[in-house]
MISE-781449 format. One record per residue (C-alpha): residue in three letters; x, y, z. Coordinates in steps of 0.1 Angstrom, whole numbers, plus 5000, padded with zeros to 4 digits. Example, Ala and Ser with C-alpha at 12.3 -4.5 7.8 and 13.67 -1.06 7.14 Angstrom:
MISE-781449
ALA512349555078/SER513749895071/
end
This chain:
MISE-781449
UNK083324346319/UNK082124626296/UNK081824556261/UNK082924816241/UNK082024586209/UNK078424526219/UNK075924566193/UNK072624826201/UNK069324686196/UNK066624946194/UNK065225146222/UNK062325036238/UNK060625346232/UNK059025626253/UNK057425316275/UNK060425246287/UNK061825586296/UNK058225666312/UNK058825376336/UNK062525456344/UNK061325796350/UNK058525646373/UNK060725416396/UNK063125716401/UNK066725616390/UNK066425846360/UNK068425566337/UNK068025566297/UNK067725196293/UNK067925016262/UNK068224656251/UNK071324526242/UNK073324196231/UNK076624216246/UNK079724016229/UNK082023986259/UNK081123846294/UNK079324106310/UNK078324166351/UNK075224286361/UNK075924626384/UNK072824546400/UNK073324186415/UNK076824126405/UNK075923836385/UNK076823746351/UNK074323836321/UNK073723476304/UNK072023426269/UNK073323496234/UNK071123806223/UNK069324066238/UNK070823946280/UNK070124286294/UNK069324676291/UNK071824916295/UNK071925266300/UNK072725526274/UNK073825786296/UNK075925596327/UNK076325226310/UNK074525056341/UNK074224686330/UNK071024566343/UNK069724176343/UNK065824176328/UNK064924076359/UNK066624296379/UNK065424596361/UNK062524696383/UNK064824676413/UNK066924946402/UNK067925196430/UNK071025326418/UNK070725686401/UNK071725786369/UNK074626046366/UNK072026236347/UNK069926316379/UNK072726236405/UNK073026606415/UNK070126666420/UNK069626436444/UNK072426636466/UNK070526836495/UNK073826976508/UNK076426986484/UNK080526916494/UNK083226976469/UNK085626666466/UNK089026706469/UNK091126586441/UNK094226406438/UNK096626436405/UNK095426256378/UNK097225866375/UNK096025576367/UNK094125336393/UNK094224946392/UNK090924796400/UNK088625066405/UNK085925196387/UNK084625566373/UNK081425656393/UNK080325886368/UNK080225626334/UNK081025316357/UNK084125176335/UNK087625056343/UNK090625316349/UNK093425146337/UNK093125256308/UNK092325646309/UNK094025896334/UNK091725966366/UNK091126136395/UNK090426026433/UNK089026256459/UNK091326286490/UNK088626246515/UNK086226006501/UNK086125716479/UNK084625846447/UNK086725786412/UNK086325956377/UNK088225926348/UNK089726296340/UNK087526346310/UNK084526246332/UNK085026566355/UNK082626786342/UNK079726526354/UNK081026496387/UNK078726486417/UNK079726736445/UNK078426516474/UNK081826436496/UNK081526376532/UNK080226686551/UNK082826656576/UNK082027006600/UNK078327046605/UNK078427196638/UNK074927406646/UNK074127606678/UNK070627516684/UNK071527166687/UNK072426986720/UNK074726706713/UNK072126446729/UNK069526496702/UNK073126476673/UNK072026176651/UNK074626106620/UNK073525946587/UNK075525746566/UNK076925846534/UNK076425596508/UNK079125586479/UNK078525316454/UNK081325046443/UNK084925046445/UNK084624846478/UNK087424626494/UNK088024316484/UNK085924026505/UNK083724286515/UNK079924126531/UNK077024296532/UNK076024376567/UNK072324256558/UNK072323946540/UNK075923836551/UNK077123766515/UNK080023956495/UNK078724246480/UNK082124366461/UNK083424266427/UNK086524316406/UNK084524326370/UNK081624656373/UNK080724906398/UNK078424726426/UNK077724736462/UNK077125066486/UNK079625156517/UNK079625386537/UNK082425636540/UNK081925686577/UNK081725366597/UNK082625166565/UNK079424906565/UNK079224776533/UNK075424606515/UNK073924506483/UNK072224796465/UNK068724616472/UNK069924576507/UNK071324926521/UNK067725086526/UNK066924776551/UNK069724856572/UNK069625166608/UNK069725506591/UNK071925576621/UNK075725596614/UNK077625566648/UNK081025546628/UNK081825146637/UNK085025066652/UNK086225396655/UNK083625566673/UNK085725616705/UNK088125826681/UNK086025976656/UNK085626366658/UNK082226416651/UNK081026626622/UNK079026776645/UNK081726926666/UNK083227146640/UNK083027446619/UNK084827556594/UNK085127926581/UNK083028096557/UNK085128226533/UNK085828236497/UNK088327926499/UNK088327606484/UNK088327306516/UNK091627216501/UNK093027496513/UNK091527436547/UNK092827056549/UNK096227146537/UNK095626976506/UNK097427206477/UNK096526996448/UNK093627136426/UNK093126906390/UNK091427096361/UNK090726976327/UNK093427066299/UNK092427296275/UNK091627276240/UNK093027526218/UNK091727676185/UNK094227566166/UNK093527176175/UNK090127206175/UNK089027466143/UNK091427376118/UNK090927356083/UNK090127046081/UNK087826996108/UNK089726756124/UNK092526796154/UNK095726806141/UNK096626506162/UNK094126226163/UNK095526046190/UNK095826346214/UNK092126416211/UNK091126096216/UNK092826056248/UNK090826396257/UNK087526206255/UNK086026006280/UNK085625626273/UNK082225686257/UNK083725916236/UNK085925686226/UNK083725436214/UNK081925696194/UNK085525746180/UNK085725416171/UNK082825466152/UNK084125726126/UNK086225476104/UNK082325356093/UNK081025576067/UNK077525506074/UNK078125736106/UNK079126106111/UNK081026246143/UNK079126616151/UNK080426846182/UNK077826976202/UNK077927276222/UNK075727396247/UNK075727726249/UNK077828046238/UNK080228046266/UNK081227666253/UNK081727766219/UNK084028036228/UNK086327846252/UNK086027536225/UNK084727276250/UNK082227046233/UNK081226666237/UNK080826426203/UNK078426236194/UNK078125996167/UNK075225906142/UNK074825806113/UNK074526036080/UNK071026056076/UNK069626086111/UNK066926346115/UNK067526636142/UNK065226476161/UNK067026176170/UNK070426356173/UNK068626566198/UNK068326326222/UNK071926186217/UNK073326546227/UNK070726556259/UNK072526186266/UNK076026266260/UNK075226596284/UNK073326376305/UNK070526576306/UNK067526376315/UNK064826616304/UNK061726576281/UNK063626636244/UNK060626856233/UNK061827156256/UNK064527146235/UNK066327226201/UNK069427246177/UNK070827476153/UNK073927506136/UNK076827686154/UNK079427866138/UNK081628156150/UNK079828406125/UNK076428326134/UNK074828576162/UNK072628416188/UNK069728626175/UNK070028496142/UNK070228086147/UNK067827876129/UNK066527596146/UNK066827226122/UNK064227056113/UNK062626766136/UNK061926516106/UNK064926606081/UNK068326476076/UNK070426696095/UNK073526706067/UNK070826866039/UNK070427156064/UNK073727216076/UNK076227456054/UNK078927316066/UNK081027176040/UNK081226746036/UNK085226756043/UNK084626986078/UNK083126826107/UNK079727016118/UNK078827146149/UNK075927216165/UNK074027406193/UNK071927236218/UNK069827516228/UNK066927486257/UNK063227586240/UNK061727906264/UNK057927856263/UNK057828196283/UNK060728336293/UNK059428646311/UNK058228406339/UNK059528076353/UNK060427876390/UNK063627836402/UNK064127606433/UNK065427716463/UNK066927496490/UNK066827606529/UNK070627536534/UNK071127636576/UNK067427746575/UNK066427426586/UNK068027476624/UNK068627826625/UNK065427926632/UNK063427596644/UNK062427226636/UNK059927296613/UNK061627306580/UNK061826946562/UNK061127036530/UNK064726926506/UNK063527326480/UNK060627476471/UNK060127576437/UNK059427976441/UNK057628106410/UNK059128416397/UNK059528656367/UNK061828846346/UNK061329186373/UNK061128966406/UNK064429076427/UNK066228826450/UNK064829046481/UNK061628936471/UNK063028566464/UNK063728606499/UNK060628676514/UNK058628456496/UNK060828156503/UNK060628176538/UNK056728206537/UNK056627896515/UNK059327756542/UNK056727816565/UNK058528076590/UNK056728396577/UNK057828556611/UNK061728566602/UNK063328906592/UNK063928886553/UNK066929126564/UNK068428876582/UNK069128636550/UNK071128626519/UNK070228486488/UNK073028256477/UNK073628116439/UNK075527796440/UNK077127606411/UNK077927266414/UNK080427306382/UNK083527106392/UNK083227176430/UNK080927426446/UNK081227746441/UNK079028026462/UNK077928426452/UNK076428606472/UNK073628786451/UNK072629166454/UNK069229256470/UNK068229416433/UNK069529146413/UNK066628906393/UNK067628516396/UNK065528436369/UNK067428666343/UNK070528516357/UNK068928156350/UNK068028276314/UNK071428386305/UNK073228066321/UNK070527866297/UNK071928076269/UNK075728036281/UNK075927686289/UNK073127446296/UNK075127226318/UNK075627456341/UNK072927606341/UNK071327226352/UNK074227276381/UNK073027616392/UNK070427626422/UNK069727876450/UNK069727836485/UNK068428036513/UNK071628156544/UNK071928386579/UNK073928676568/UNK075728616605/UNK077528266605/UNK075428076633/UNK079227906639/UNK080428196653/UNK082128506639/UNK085828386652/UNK088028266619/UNK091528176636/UNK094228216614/UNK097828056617/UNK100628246606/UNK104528076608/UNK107528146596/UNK108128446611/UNK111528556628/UNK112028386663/UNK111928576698/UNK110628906687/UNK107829046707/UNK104129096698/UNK104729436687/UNK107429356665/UNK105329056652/UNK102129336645/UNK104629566632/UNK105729346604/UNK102329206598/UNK100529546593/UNK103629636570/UNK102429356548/UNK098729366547/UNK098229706559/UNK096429906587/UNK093129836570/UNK092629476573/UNK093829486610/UNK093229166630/UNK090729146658/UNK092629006687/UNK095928786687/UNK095128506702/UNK098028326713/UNK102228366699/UNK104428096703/UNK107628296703/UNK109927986702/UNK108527946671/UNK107728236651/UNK104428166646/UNK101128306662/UNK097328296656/UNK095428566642/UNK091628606650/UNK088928786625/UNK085328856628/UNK084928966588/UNK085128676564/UNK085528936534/UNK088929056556/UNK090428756567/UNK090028656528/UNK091828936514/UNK094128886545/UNK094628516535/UNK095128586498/UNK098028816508/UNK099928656533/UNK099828366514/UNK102328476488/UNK104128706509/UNK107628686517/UNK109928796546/UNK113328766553/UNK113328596522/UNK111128326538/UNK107928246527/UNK105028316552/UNK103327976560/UNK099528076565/UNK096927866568/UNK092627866583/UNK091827646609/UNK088927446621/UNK086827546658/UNK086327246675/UNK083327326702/UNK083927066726/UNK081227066743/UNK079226906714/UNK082026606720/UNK079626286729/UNK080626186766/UNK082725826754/UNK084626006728/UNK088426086731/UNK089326226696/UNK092326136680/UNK094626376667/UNK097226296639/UNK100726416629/UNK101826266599/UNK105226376583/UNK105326286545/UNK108726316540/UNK109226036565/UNK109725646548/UNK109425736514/UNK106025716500/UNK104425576532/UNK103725896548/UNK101826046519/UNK099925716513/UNK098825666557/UNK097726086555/UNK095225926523/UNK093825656545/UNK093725836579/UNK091426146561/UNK088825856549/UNK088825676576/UNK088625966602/UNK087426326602/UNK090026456578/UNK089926766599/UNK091626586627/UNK094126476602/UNK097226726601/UNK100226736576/UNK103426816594/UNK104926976562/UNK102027286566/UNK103427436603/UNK104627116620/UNK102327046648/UNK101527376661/UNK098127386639/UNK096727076655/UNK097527126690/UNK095827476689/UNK092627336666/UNK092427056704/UNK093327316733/UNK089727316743/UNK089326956744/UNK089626806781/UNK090726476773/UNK092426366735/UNK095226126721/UNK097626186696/UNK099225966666/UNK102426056654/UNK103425896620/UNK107325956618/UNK110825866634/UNK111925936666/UNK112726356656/UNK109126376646/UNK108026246681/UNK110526436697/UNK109226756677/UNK105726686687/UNK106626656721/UNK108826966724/UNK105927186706/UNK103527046734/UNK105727136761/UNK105627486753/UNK101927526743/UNK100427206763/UNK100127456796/UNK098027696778/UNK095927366766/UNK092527196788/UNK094326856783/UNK098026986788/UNK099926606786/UNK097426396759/UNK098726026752/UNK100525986724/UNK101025676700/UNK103525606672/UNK103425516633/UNK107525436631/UNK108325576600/UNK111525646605/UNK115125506600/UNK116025406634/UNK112425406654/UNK113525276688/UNK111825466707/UNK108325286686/UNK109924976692/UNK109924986734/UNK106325116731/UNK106124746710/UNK104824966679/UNK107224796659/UNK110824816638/UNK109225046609/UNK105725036591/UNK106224896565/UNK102724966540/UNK101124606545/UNK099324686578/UNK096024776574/UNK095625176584/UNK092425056602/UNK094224816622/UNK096425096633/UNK093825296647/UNK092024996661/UNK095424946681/UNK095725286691/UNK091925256711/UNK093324916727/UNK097125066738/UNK097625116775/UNK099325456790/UNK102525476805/UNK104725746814/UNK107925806801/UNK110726006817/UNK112326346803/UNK115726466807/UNK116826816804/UNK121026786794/UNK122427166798/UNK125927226779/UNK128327456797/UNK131627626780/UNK134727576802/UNK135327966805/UNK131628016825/UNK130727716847/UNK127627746861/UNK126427696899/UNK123727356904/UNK120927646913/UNK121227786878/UNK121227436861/UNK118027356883/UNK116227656869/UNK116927516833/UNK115127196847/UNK111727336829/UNK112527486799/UNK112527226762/UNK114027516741/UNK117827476726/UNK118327856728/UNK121627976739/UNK121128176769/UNK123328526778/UNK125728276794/UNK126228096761/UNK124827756782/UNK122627526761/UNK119527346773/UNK118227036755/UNK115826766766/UNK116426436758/UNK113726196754/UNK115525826739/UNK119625866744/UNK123026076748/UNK125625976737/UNK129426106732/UNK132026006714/UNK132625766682/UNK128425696684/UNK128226046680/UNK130826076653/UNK129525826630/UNK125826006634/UNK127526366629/UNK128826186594/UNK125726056587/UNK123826366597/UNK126126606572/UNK125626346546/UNK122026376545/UNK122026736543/UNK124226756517/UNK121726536495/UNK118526476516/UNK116826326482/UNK119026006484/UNK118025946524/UNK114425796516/UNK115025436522/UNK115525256558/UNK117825016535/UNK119725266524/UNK120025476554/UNK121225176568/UNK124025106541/UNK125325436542/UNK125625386585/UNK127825096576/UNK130025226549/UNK131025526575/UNK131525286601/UNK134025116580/UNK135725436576/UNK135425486610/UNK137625116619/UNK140325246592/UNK140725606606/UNK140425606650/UNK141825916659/UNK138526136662/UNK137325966694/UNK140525756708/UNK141225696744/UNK138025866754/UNK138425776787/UNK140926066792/UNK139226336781/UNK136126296798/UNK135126266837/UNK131826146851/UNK129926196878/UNK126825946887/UNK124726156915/UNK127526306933/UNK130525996932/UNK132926016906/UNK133225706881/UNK136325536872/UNK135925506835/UNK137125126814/UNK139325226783/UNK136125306756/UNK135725506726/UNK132025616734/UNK129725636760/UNK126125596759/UNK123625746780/UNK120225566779/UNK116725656791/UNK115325386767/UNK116224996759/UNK116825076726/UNK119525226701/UNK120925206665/UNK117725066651/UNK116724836681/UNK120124746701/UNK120224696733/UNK123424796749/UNK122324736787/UNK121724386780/UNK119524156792/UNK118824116830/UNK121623986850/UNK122823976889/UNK124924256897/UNK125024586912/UNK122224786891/UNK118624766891/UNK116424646864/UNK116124986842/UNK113025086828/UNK111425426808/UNK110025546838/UNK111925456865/UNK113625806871/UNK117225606863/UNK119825666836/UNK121825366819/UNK125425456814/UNK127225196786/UNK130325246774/UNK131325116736/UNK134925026729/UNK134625106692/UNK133225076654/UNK133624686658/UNK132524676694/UNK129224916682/UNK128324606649/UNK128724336674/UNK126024536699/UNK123624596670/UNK124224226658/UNK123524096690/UNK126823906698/UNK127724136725/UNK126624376749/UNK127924716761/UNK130424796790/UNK128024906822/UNK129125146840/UNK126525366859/UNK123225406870/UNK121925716881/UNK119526036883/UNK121926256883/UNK125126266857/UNK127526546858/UNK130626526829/UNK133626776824/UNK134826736784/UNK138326826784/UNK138526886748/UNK136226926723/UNK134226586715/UNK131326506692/UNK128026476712/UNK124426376703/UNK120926396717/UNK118226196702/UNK120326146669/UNK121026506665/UNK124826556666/UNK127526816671/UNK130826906682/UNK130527016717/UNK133427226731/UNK135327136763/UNK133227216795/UNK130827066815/UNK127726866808/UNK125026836835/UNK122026586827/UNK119026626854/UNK115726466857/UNK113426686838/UNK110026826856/UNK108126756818/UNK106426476818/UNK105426236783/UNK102326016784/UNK102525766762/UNK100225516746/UNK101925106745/UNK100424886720/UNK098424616739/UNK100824276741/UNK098524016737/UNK096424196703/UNK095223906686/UNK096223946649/UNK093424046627/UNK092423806598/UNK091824046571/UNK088523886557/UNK086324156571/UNK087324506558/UNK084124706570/UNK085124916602/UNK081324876608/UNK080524696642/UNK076924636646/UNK076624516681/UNK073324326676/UNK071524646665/UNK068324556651/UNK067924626614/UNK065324906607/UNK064425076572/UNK065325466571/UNK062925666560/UNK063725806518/UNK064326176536/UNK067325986554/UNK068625776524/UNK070526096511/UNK073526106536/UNK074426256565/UNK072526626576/
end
């Protein structure tokens, strides 16, 4: 491990630096004698020796062997940005604290400090560490027009350390991981995982390993351009910024914060150590800012020297602690105090002791300006990268940026034209493009800058307001017209049910107003309230985004949210994309923690959260896709939801009936257990495994039943049921008849009783019902209510007729009768029994057959789920007609009620389910070989250093 009680020897001088520069890491490496045992974050191996074992970096703390050091390929966080072609912000996660990972930015533990995880890819900082973060996520929607999707090649993205446990490399066959530094490279696509010295040897090619088959290409998919974060987009709500300092903590009279402890948990770890450090009187903590805007929003980093270091040498510990990996000489330090103007600073002395030229008192901690030194500031270069230019026009542009040489008067319409002549596409019309200023400060942020405005004044003044950003600032060259396509779909839920599209435009436009007016509706599912809005102005559907977003109606909040455009025709031929539900609120945790994996290990843009829409979003994002399968991660109501929403929108759809697989996250999960997808995940399945047995499963059909409720006072004729034989909604039509479709069970009586209890339980206190164990309990503590008090559902058998296909049934004295379309209920009984000789046929889920069981009670029910016994058979049929002569509870699927007295017709239903049966003889995965990478005797070829970067 680190050792935070290593002592510095000195630097090897400007030598040293000159050949770090020269091999291209950009690393400040100095020699060091380290106290504790210390790893190596080039080869993994332990430093040996008693002084002087290895070099270390000043800026990152990369630990380096002697040997190893002109091996080095792993960059400094200094120069880490810019070595980003085509920046991604990273989506965090709230800050916690992470067992056995590592900071990517100054490479130490997290236990200790509170950090930050990005949602979609595996890169780690401590919270303090932010401001040094490298915007270079996955580029997950990197769809272009000009392309055909035979001449698609994807790149790996390389993130270093923080690999699983056991990982090999793919080259050399040994483990590449380890549990005490930062070490090893994986890709966050297919998951291969190599030695640092050993990644550039392997196929620049990413063909996404064991997941291909499911894998929705980056290259399929385009996301809007808009002013909005890719949170937003990916449903991810959950935005971390840095706390702030106030004046009062950070200017008092002292010089000191008021609380010593609270400011040193605000500093990163190398902070700390300098911290440490100010106990020793020989040294002197000093705040550096860089720039004006800094100093008024009091955000400064520490360094610590010692009392009589010249200005020189505390120079280039501020250009460290910034990591700024710049010749020192271009710049300076002054003295910063709220009363001195920028005009008047005074820049310190090279050669003197910086305390005899500062006036700031001995009690009061100083602080100082790191300013950047303008040899000429009336002329300069600015780089400027090609962003889409490099397919929008044609294959000729490779460069990464020019550098575009420009003065104070130069305007970004001449920018413009003289980056595309240097790009090499002089016949382009300069009209046609935007200049675009980017900073990569804690995400990405875009501006689009005016024809008349002067990027190099704007690069002065960030040099003036904050140096660090002004490293993170860079141009880049885009259409004006999205080459995705003008289309930005919309979703919009939460609306009131049934209206039509004129009352849905009505209240819309009464919210937004007739201004921002939507191009075209593109489709409304009325059962839903919810419909799809399409724009062709980014600047409107922004401002119509920002509005519906906090607006409110019927005293419901309007769900709105931007979706992704799939083109599937860039879909590779032996691709069937996988589309995931996941409902968080199911099994605790679980949910939230399978959404995490599922977004890193696929596209997280065929990844959908339930909570945002339920699954109307995902099914419209895949109606163009011919052929798709669908996860669902929930209990049996989320399948059943899933399945109703793609009833009603499935016919509008290219693939109208896609397979669909289950997650059972649920209490009772049965029907996950006939499709063999087991009692309940439980978190100690690997997520990969998951998928990998979702490309094995088989189809199979399952059957549907439509059950229509009739009141006693308005029987209905058997045509008028038949015309219900279609429909999945539970509206109550003008004859007060309701029309459900049952996918698992039916039953009436005590069964349904006890789940009515249950059910008014939960929603009295849903935050209780989180637990299968407890779900469970509470089941059985109603069903001993239920032994002690048996008047609800007593003598059944006389309040109830049956009719199985036409022949009336003589019904055994019961207390509950079950209807079953599956071999499962209550959390994996079977009430049918096992196969016997008598009068029925062997039932299965797609045999066009119901199972009628009868229960005799609460103690008849526990002996069923414990196995002991089975239930009563008494029918088997396609066609069940029962008269309730009084009012009984019922339940469908485990949502219960009190039905009044009337008749009850269950037919066949004409909607069919496809669904996806984990393979029976899966051999069970040893769990030695995390990588999803599956190289299929590819032969190992170096990538060229324009490839190394990441994907296009």
């Amino acid at each position: 491990m680190m050792a935070e009680e290593a002592e510095r020897g000195d630097s090897p001088g400007g030598s040293q630096h000159d050949l770090d520069v020269q091999l291209g890491h950009g690393h400040f490496f100095t020699k060091k004698t380290f106290h504790k045992p210390t790893y190596c974050h080039h080869c993994t191996d332990m430093l040996w020796g008693l002084i002087g074992q290895g070099y270390v970096c000043e800026v990152c703390n990369f630990v380096v062997h002697d040997r190893c050091l002109r091996t080095v390929v792993s960059a400094c966080s200094s120069i880490a940005a810019n070595l980003v072609k085509n920046p991604v912000a990273h989506c965090w996660s709230e800050p916690g604290h992470f067992k056995r990972k590592f900071c990517n930015v100054c490479r130490k533990r997290l236990e200790d400090s509170l950090a930050i995880r990005c949602e979609i890819c595996e890169y780690y900082a401590h919270l303090d560490c932010q401001d040094f973060v490298v915007s270079d996520c996955k580029e997950c929607a990197t769809y272009l027009p000009q392309r055909d999707k035979g001449t698609v090649v994807h790149f790996h993205h390389w993130r270093e350390g923080n690999l699983p446990p056991n990982s090999k490399c793919v080259a050399c066959k040994k483990t590449c991981w380890s549990s005490e530094c930062l070490a090893g490279m994986r890709c966050e696509w297919c998951g291969v995982t190599a030695h640092a010295l050993c990644y550039r040897s392997l196929p620049a090619e990413c063909k996404f390993g064991s997941l291909r088959d499911i894998m929705l290409p980056p290259s399929c998919l385009t996301i809007p351009r808009m002013d909005v974060p890719v949170e937003t987009i990916l449903g991810l709500s959950r935005i971390t910024t840095l706390p702030v300092r106030t004046v009062s903590e950070e200017w008092s009279s002292s010089g000191d914060s008021k609380n010593e402890e609270e400011e040193r948990e605000r500093r990163s770890p190398r902070e700390k150590d300098s911290k440490d450090k100010d106990k020793d009187t020989d040294t002197e903590i000093i705040r550096v800012f860089d720039g004006n805007a800094s100093l008024k929003r009091r955000l400064y980093r520490t360094i610590s020297v010692p009392r009589n270091a010249s200005a020189q040498a505390i120079l280039e510990a501020a250009l460290k602690t910034f990591h700024i990996s710049d010749d020192p000489k271009n710049y300076y330090v002054s003295e910063a105090s709220e009363t001195v103007n920028v005009v008047g600073e005074r820049e310190l002395e090279e050669n003197s002791p910086i305390r005899s030229q500062l006036k700031t008192p001995d009690g009061k901690r100083p602080s100082i300006f790191l300013r950047y030194k303008d040899k000429n500031p009336d002329k300069g270069h600015i780089r400027v990268y090609p962003g889409g230019l490099r397919y929008s026009i044609c294959h000729r542009v490779t460069a990464g940026y020019k550098n575009i040489s420009v003065n104070k008067e130069m305007t970004a319409e001449e920018v413009i034209t003289t980056a595309l002549r240097r790009f090499g596409v002089e016949d382009a019309d300069p009209d046609n493009y935007s200049l675009i200023e980017v900073l990569l400060d804690r995400g990405v942020n875009e501006r689009v800058l005016m024809r008349d405005e002067r990027p190099w004044q704007i690069i002065q003044q960030s040099r003036k307001d904050s140096l660090r950003q002004n490293r993170m600032t860079r141009f880049y060259l885009q259409q004006k017209e999205d080459p995705h396509g003008p289309a930005i779909s919309m979703f919009v839920g939460n609306l009131p049910t049934g209206l039509s599209q004129r009352q849905y435009e009505k209240i819309l436009l009464d919210i937004i107003g007739k201004e921002l007016k939507w191009q075209s509706f593109d489709v409304i599912y009325y059962e839903y309230g919810s419909l799809v809005l399409v724009y062709t102005s980014p600047e409107k559907a922004t401002q119509v985004f920002n509005i519906l977003k906090d607006a409110v109606f019927d005293d419901k909040q309007l769900l709105v949210m931007l979706l992704p455009n799939i083109q599937a025709h860039m879909i590779p031929d032996n691709v069937n994309p996988l589309l995931v539900f996941v409902n968080v609120k199911s099994g605790g945790c679980q949910g939230l923690e399978l959404i995490t994996s599922f977004r890193k290990l696929l596209n997280p843009h065929q990844v959908f959260n339930l909570e945002n829409g339920g699954p109307l979003p995902g099914l419209y994002v895949c109606r163009n896709i011919s052929y798709y399968k669908i996860l669902v991660c929930g209990g049996d109501g989320t399948v059943g939801w899933v399945l109703s929403c793609l009833d009603n929108v499935g016919q509008d759809a290219v693939c109208q009936s896609p397979p669909m697989a289950v997650v059972p996250l649920g209490t009772g999960n049965d029907l996950a257990r006939v499709l063999r997808w087991g009692p309940g995940y439980t978190g100690g399945e690997d997520p990969l495994n998951l998928l990998r047995d979702v490309i094995d499963a088989e189809e199979i059909k399952l059957d549907r039943w439509t059950v229509i409720f009739h009141p006693r006072e308005k029987e209905q004729a058997e045509t008028r049921v038949a015309i219900a034989n279609d429909t999945n909604t539970a509206n109550t039509s003008e004859d007060t008849s309701s029309i459900f479709v049952m996918n698992n069970y039916f039953g009436i009586g005590i069964d349904a009783d006890l789940c009515l209890d249950f059910h008014m339980a939960r929603e009295e206190k849903p935050d209780k019902f989180n637990s299968r164990l407890h779900n469970k309990g509470v089941y059985l503590k109603m069903g001993l209510r239920k032994m002690v008090n048996r008047k609800s559902c007593k003598d059944l058998h006389r309040h109830i007729k049956l009719e199985v296909d036409g022949k009336l049934i003589d019904l055994p004295q019961v207390e509950g009768i079950i209807i079953l379309n599956i071999l499962s209920w209550a959390s994996g009984s079977n009430p049918w029994g096992p196969e016997k000789e008598d009068i029925f046929a062997k039932p299965t889920h797609y045999d066009g057959m119901l199972e009628v069981v009868g229960v005799t009670g609460v103690v008849h029910m526990g002996q069923i789920h414990s196995g002991l016994r089975t239930g009563m058979r008494i029918a088997q049929g396609g066609h069940l007609r029962i008269t309730l002569l009084t009012d009984i509870p019922v339940q469908v699927d485990g949502e219960p009620w009190i039905q009044p007295a009337g008749q009850v017709v269950v037919l066949r239903s004409a909607l069919k389910a496809t669904m996806l049966k984990k393979s029976k003889n899966k051999i069970k995965r040893r769990n030695t070989e995390p990588s999803i990478f599956f190289p299929e005797n590819e032969p190992l070829k170096p990538q060229s250093p324009s490839e190394e970067s990441g994907p296009l």
